[in-house]
C-alpha positions as CSV (number, residue, x, y, z in Angstrom):
1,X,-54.8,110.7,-32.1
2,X,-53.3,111.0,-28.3
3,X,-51.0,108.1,-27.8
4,X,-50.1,107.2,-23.8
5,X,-47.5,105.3,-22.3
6,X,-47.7,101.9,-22.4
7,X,-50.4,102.2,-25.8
8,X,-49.7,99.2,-28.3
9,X,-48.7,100.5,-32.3
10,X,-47.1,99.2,-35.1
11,X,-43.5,99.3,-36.2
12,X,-42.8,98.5,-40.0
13,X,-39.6,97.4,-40.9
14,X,-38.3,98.8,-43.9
15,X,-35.5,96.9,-44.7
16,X,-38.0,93.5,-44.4
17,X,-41.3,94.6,-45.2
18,X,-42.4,93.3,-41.6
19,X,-44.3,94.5,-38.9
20,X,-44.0,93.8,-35.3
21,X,-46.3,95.3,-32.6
22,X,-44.7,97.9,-29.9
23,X,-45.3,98.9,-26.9
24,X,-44.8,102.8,-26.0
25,X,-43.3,103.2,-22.7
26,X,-42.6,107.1,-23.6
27,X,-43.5,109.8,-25.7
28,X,-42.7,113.0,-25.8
29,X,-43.1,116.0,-28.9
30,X,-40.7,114.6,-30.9
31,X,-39.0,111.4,-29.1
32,X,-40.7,108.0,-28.9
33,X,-39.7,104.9,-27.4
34,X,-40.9,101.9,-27.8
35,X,-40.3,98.2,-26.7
36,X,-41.0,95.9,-29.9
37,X,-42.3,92.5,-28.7
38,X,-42.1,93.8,-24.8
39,X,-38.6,92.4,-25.4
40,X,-36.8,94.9,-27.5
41,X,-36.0,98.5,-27.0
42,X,-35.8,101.3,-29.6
43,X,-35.8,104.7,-30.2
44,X,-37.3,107.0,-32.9
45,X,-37.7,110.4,-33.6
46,X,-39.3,113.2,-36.0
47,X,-36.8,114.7,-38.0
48,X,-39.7,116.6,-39.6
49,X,-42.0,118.4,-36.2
50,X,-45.1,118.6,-39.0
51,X,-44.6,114.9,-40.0
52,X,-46.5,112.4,-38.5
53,X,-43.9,109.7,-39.1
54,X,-41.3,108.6,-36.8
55,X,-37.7,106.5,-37.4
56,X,-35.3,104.4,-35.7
57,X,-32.7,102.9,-36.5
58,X,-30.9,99.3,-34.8
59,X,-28.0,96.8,-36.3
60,X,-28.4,98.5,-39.4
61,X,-32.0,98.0,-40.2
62,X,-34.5,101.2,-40.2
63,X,-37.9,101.0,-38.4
64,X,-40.8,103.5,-38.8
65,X,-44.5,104.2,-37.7
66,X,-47.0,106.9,-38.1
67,X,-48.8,108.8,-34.9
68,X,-51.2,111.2,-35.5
């Protein structure tokens, strides 16, 4: 799946076992950035390039989502 700026997705919170909806303002191989709520920025990454999943971390609590 092709993701474009400004596409809505998913961010699960590990630490809470919540979700929150993001918006992607940019993506790029192995970068993402996102702005959870339209309010709050964050990046993740791919540590692995054949993953699909991506993390981020902010005040100590770990977010993740999957792009394929």
């Amino acid at each position: 799946m092709n993701f474009d700026d400004g596409a809505k997705i998913k961010i699960h919170n590990t630490d809470n076992d919540t979700e929150a909806t993001a918006t992607i303002i940019n993506f790029r191989g192995d970068f993402l950035r996102v702005l959870i709520n339209n309010k709050i920025p964050l990046n993740l990454t791919r540590k692995d390039p054949a993953s699909n999943i991506f993390v981020g971390t902010m005040h100590g609590l770990e977010f993740t989502t999957v792009i394929k």
